[in-house]
C-alpha positions in Angstrom: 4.9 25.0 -6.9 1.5 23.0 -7.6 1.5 19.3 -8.2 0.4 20.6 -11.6 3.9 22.3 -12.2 5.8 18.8 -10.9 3.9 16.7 -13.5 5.2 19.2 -16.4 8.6 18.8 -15.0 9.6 15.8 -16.6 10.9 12.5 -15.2 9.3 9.9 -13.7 11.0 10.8 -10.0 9.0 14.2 -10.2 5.9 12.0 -9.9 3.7 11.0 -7.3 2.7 7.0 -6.9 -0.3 6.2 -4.7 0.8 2.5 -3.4 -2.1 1.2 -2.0 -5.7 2.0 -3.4 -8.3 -0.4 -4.2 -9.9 1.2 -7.3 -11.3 -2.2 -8.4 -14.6 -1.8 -5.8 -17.7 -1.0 -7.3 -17.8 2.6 -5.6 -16.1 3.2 -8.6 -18.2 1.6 -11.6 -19.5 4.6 -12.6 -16.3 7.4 -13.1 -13.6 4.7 -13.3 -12.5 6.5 -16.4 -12.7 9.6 -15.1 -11.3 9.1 -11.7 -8.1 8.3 -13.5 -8.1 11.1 -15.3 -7.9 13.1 -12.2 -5.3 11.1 -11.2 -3.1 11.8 -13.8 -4.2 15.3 -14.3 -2.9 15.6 -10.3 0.3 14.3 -11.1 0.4 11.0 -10.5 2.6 8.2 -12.5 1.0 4.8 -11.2 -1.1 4.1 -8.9 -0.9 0.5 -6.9 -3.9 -1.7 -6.4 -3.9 -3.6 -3.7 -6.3 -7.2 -4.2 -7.7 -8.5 -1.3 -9.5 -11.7 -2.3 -9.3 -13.7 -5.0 -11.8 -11.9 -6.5 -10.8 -8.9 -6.7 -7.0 -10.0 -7.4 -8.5 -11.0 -10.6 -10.3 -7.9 -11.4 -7.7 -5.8 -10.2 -5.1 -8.1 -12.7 -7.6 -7.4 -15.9 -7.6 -3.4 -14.2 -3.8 -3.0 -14.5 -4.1 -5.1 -18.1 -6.4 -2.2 -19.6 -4.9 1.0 -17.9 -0.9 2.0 -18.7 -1.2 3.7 -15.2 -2.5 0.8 -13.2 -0.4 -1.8 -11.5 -1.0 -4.5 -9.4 -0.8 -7.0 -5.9 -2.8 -9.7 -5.4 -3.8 -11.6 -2.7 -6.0 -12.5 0.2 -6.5 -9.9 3.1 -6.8 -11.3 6.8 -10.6 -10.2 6.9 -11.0 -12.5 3.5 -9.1 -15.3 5.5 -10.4 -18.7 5.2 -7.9 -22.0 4.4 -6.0 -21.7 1.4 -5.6 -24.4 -1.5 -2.5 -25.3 -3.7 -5.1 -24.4 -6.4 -5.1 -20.8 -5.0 -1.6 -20.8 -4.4 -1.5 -21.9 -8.1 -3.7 -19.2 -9.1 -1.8 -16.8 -7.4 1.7 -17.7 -8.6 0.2 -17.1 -12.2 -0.8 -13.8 -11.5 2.4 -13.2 -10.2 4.0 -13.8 -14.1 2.1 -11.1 -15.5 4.4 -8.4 -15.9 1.9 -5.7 -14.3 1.8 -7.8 -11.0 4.3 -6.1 -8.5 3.5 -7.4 -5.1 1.4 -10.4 -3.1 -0.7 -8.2 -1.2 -2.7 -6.9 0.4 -1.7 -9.9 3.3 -1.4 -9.5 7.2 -3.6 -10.0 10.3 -6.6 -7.9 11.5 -7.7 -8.2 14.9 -9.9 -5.3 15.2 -12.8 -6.9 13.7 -11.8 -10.5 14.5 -12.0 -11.7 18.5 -12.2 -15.5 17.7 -8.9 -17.0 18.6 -9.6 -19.9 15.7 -10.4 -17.4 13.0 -7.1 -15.6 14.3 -4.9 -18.3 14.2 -6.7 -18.8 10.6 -5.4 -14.9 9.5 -1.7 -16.3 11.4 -1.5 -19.6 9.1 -2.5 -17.4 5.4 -0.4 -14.7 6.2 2.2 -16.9 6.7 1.8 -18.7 3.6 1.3 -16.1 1.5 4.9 -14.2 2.6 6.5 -17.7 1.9 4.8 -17.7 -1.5 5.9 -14.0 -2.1 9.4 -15.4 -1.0 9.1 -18.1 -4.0 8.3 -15.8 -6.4 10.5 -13.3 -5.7 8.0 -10.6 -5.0 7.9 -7.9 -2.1 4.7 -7.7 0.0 2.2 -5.4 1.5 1.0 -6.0 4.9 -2.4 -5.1 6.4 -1.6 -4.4 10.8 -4.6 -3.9 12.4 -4.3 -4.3 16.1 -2.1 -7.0 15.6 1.3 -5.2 16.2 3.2 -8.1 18.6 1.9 -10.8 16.2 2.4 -9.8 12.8 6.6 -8.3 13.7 7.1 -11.2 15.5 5.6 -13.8 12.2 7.9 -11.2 10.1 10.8 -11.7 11.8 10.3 -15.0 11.6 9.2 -16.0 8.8 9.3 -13.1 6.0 13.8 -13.7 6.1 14.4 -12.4 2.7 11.2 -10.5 2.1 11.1 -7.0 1.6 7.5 -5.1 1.8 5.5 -2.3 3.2 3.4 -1.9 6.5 0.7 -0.5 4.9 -1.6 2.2 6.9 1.3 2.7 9.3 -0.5 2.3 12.6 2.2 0.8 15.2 5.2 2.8 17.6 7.8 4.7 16.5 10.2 1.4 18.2 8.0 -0.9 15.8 8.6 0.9 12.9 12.5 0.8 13.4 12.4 -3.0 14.4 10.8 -2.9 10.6 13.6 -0.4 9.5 16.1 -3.4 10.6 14.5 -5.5 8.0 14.7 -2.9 5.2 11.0 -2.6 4.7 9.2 0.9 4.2 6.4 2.6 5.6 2.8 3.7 4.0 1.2 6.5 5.5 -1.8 7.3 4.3 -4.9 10.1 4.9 -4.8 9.6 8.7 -1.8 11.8 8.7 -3.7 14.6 7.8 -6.3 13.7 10.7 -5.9 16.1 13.9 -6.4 13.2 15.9 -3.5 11.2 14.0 -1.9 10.4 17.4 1.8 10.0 17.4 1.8 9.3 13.4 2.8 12.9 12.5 6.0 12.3 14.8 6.7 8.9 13.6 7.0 10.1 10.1 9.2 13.2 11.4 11.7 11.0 12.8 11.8 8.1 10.2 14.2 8.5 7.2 12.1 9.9 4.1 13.8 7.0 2.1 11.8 4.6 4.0 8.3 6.3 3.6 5.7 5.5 0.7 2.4 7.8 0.5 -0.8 5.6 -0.6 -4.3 6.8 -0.2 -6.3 2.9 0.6 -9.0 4.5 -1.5 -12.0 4.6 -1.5 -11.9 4.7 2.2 -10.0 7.5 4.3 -9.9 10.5 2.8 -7.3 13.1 3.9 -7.9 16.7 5.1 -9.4 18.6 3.1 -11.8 16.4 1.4 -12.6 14.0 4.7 -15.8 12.7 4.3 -16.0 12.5 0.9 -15.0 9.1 -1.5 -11.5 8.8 -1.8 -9.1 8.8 -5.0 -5.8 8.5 -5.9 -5.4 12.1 -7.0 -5.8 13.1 -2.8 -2.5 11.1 -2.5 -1.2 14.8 -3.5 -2.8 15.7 0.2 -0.9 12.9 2.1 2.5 14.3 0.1 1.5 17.5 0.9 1.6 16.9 5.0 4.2 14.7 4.9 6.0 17.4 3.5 4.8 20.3 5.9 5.7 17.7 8.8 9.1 17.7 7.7 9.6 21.0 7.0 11.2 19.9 3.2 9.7 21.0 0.0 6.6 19.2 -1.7 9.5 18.5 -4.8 11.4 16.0 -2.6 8.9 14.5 -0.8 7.4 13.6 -4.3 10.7 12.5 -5.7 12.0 10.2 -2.8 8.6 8.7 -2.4 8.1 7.7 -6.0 12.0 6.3 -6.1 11.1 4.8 -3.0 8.3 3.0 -4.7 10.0 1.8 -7.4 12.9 0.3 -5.1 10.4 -1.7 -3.1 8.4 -2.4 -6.5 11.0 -3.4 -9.1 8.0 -4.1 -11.9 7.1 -0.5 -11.6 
C-alpha cells in the first residue's frame, strides 16, 4: 500500500510525523509553501522543528504559529553554545506557553566539531541547564549526541531524573540505547538508516522495541536512499519509515502507526 493510500485511511495513527527537521533555514525561503505541500501530499500529519539558537527558536515559534502542520522545540544546540542568561531562560520559558511549543530542543553535546575542553565543558554546563529548565516546564527534550556518548548518558542519568526525551540521530551502541530504554526515552533514526554504510544502526533498530523508535528526517541535511544528495524534506521521512519497516520485516502500516503514537506519547502538545 503507498503512503498515498495510508493518508486516505483516516486517523491520525495512520500518519506519519517527521520529529526532527529544521524547515526554518533559509535553504528553504524559496518553496516553503510548497515543500509542505509535499509533505502532506506524502502523508504526513506534523512535522517537528527542531530550534537550535535563539534565533531560529523564534522563527521556528512564528513557523508553527502560521502552518496547522507545524510544531515546535526550541532551544540552543551545543554547536550554538555560549553562556546562557536568566533573560534567555526567560525567553525560553515563554516560548514554552505557546500551545504549538512541544519540546526544549534541539539540546545536547557535540564533540565532533569541538576539541576545546573549555568550549566543551561550555556545551556540558547549557545542556545541563536547559534539561533542568525542560524539567520546570514540564516539557520532554531532544538531544543532539555527537561523539559525546559517555558524557551526555552519564549528565542524563544524572541530571535529566524526571525527563523524558529523544536521542535524536541515533548514533550510539545497541547497550547505550537500552541504558536510555531504562529511562523511558525513545529513539530517532533518521536517513542514515538507509545508508549502506549505516554501521550497526540497521541492527540496533531490529532489536529495539518499535514502541521506542521515532522516524525524523534533520532536514535539510541527510537525505535518505533514494534521493541522497539531494536537499532534504519532510516528505522523505516516508523513506526512513519505509526501511525501518523492511529491517523489521513488519508492514509499512505499523511502522507508520506506532511511530506517529509514539510521537504523540513523547510529545503530549501534538
Amino acid at each position: 500500500m503507498s503512503n498515498m493510500a495510508i493518508a486516505k485511511e483516516g486517523g491520525f495513527s495512520a500518519l506519519l510525523v517527521d520529529t526532527h527537521a529544521h524547515i526554518d533555514t533559509d535553504r528553504f525561503d524559496e518553496d516553503r509553501d510548497e515543500m509542505l505541500a509535499r509533505a502532506k501530499e506524502a502523508g504526513l500529519a506534523a512535522i517537528i522543528n527542531m530550534g537550535d539558537s535563539l534565533e531560529s527558536s523564534a522563527r521556528s515559534v512564528a513557523m508553527a504559529g502560521k502552518y496547522d502542520m507545524v510544531y515546535t522545540g526550541v532551544g540552543i544546540h551545543p554547536e550554538e553554545a555560549r553562556p546562557m542568561t536568566q533573560g534567555d531562560d526567560d525567553l525560553l520559558a515563554a516560548w514554552a506557553q505557546e500551545a504549538k511549543v512541544v519540546a526544549i530542543g534541539e539540546i545536547g553535546l557535540d564533540y565532533y566539531w569541538v576539541k576545546d575542553e573549555e568550549q566543551r565543558q561550555l556545551q556540558r554546563e547549557i545542556f545541563i541547564r536547559q534539561l533542568d529548565l525542560a524539567r520546570q516546564l514540564h516539557l520532554p527534550v531532544c538531544v543532539h549526541d555527537r561523539e559525546a556518548h559517555g558524557d551526555t548518558l552519564a549528565i542524563l542519568k544524572k541530571e535529566a531524573r524526571d525527563v523524558r526525551g529523544v536521542m535524536h540521530c541515533y548514533s550510539g551502541s545497541l547497550e547505550m540505547a537500552r541504558e536510555l530504554m531504562k529511562l523511558d526515552w525513545f529513539i530517532g533514526v533518521d536517513g542514515p538508516l538507509t545508508f549502506k554504510n549505516a554501521a550497526k544502526l540497521p541492527e540496533i533498530v531490529q532489536r529495539l522495541p518499535l514502541e521506542r523508535i521515532l522516524v525524523e528526517t534533520d532536514c535539510p541535511y541527510m537525505a535518505p536512499v533514494p534521493v541522497r544528495g539531494k536537499r532534504n524534506e519532510p516528505a522523505y521521512v516516508y523513506h526512513v519509515a519505509a526501511k525501518l519497516a523492511e529491517l523489521r520485516q513488519v508492514s509499512f502500516e505499523q511502522v507508520a502507526r506506532q511511530t506517529t503514537s509514539n510521537a504523540q506519547e513523547l510529545y503530549g502538545k501534538l
